[in-house]
N, C-alpha and C positions, 0 to 999 in steps of 0.2 A: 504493500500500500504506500512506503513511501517515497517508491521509484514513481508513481502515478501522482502524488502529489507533489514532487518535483516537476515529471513533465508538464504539470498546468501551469507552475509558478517559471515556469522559460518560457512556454506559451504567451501568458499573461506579461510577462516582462518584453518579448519582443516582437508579436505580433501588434499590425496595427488591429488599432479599436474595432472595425467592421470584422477582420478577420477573425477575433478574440471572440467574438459575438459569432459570428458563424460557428464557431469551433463548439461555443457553448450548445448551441443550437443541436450541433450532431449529437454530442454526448448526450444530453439531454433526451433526444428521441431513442439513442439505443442504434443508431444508427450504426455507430460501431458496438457491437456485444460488449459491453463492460469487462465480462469474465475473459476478454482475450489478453489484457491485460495482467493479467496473471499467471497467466498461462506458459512454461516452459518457452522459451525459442526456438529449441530443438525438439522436436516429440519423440523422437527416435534417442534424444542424447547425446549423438554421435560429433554433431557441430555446435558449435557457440561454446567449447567449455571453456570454464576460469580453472582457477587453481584447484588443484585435488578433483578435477573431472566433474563440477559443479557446472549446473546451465542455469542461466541466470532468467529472468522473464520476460517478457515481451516490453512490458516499462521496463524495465532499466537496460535491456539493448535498444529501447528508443532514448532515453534519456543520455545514456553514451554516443548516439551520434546528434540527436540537442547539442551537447554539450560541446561538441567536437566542430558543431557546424558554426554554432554561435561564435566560437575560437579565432575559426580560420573564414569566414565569411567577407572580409575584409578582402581577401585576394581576388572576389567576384567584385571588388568595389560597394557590397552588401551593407546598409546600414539598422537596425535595426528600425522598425515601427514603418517599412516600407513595406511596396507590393512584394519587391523581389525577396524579401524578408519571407515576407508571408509563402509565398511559391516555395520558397528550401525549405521552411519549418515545416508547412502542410505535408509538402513529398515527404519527408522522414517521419511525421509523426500517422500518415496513415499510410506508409508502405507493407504495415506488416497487420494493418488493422482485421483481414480477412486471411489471415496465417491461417486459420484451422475455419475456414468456411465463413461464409455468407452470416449462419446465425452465431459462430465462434462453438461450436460444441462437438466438432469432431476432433479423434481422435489425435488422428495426424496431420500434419500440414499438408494443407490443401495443394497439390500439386500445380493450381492455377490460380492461387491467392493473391502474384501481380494484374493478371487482366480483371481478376472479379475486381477488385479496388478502381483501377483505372475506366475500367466500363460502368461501373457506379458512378465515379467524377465525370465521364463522359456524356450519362442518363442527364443528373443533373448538372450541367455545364451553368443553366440558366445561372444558377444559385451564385456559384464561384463568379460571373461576369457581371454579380452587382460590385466586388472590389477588385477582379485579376481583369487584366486585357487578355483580349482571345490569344493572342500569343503566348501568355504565360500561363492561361489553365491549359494550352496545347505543350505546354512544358511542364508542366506537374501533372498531368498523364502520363507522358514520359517518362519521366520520374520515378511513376510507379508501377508500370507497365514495364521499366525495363531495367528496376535497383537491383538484380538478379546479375546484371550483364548477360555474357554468352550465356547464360545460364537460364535465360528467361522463357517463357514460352513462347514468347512472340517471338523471337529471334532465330525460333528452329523451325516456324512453318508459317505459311503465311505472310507475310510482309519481310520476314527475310527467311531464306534459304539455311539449312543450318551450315554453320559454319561459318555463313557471311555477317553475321553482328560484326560491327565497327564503332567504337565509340564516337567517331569524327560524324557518322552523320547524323549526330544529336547535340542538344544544345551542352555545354561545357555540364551543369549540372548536376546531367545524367550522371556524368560520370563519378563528381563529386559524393553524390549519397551513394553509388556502389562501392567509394573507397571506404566510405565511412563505415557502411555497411560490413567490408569484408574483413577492418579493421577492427570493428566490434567481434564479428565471429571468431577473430583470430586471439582476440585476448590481448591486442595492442593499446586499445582505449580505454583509460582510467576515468570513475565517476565517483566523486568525491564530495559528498551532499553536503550542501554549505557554501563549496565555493566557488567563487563567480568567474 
């Protein structure tokens, strides 16, 4: 619970106002399953461990790339309580929101948990283009759709061939949450509650 109540206090600290209010809005409906937040990052165990073969939850491998993005966001020219603020935070905090399904209660990870995500931000597009320009919800799709890298669903049929993912032809971004991403699962990113 207090990986989850860090991720709202980065949220609320760097999203602008409309976006913090959207954000409220999802949770609130359930929109993302509450209980995925809780939930292992590995279902299998086999990825994401810390020390001693420990897997950590879904908040606190969001809250370690939060905290990672918020660090280095500065290199995109990123400032906080902006749109493009809000575009990095949203990709990282609902990349993993449909990890174990649509209602969060299967067992394992959902083997297509980036498109279910993406295709939900896609449904609702209207929602995101009261504060994101159609450019940037078409980049936090991405974002989500493709934090997996070569590894993503989309990237082996459909839109690319497998084997042809390239990160060049996507916005810089992409790239940045699957670093962050493989950083966390690697046990490279430290999250130290408290500090800023």
């Amino acid at each position: 619970m207090q990986f989850v109540i860090e991720l709202e206090r980065i949220l609320e600290e760097y999203l602008t106002k409309t976006a913090h209010t959207f954000w409220d809005k999802i949770t609130e409906s359930n929109l993302i399953p509450n209980r995925v937040w809780l939930q292992p990052t590995s279902s299998s165990g086999k990825y994401h461990n810390k020390e001693g073969g420990f897997v950590p939850t879904i908040a606190e491998h969001t809250c370690e790339m939060l905290r990672g993005a918020v660090k280095c966001m500065r290199m995109f020219d990123i400032t906080k309580k902006t749109s493009k603020c809000d575009v990095l935070l949203l990709g990282i905090v609902l990349h993993d929101a449909y990890k174990r399904g649509l209602d969060g209660k299967g067992k394992w990870t959902h083997s297509k948990h980036e498109d279910l995500i993406a295709d939900k931000i896609l449904d609702g597009k209207n929602a995101f283009l009261k504060f994101l320009s159609p450019e940037e919800v078409t980049i936090l799709i991405d974002i989500v759709r493709f934090h997996s890298g070569r590894w993503s669903p989309a990237s082996k049929k459909g839109r690319y061939e497998k084997g042809d993912f390239d990160f060049s032809n996507h916005h810089p971004y992409v790239l940045f949450i699957h670093s962050l991403d493989m950083l966390s699962s690697k046990n490279c990113l430290r999250l130290i509650l408290g500090d800023s």
